[in-house]
C-alpha positions in Angstrom: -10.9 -2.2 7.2 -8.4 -4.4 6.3 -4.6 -4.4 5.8 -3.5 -5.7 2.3 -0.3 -4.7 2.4 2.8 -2.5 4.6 6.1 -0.9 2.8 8.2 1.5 4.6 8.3 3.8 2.2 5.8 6.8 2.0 6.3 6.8 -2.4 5.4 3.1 -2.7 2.4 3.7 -0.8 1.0 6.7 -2.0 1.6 4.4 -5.8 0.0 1.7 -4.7 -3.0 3.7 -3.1 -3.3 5.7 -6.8 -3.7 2.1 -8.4 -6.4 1.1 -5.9 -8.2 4.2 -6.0 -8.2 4.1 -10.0 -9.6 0.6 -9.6 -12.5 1.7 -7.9 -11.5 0.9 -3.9 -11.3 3.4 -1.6 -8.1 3.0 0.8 -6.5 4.5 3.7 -2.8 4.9 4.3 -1.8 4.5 8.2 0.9 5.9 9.6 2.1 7.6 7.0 2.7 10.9 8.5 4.7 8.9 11.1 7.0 7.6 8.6 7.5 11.2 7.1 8.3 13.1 10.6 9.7 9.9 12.6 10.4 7.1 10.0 12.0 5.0 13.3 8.1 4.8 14.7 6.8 2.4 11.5 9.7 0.5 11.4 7.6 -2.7 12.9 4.4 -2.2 10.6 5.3 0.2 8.5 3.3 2.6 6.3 -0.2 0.0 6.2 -2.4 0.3 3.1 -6.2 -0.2 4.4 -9.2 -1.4 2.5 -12.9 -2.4 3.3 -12.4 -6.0 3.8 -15.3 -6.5 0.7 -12.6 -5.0 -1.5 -9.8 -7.1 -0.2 -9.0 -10.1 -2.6 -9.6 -7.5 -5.6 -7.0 -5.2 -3.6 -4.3 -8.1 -3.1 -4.5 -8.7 -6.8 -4.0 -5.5 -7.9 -1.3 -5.2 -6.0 0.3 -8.3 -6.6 0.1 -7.6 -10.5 1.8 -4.1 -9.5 4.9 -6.0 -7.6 5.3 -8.2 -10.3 5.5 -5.5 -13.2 7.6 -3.5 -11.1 10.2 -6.5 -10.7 10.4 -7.3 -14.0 11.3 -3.8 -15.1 14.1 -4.3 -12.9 15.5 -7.2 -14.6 
């Protein structure tokens, strides 16, 4: 498995692992229990999304288009 992306917040990454797992790629979420009882452990690498490294390119476009549409509903 690979790591396509790191957020320190448990919400983003439980969103971000919905949108992968409704695009057909199976993920993993590391640490996040860790940032839930002792947030001060992940501050280095966070909450890490994990992939299968076949399903990485897909994943860092999928999540790219995410970021994007979440900034410009900011604006």
């Amino acid at each position: 498995m690979v790591q396509v992306y790191s957020t320190l917040f448990v919400v983003e990454a439980d969103i971000i692992k919905s949108i992968l797992e409704e695009n057909g790629i199976k993920c993993i979420l590391l640490d996040k229990h860790m940032g839930t009882v002792y947030p001060a452990a992940v501050l280095d690498s966070g909450i890490r999304v994990m992939v299968g490294e076949e399903d990485s390119d897909k994943a860092h476009e999928i999540i790219r288009e995410y970021l994007r549409a979440m900034k410009e509903t900011e604006q």
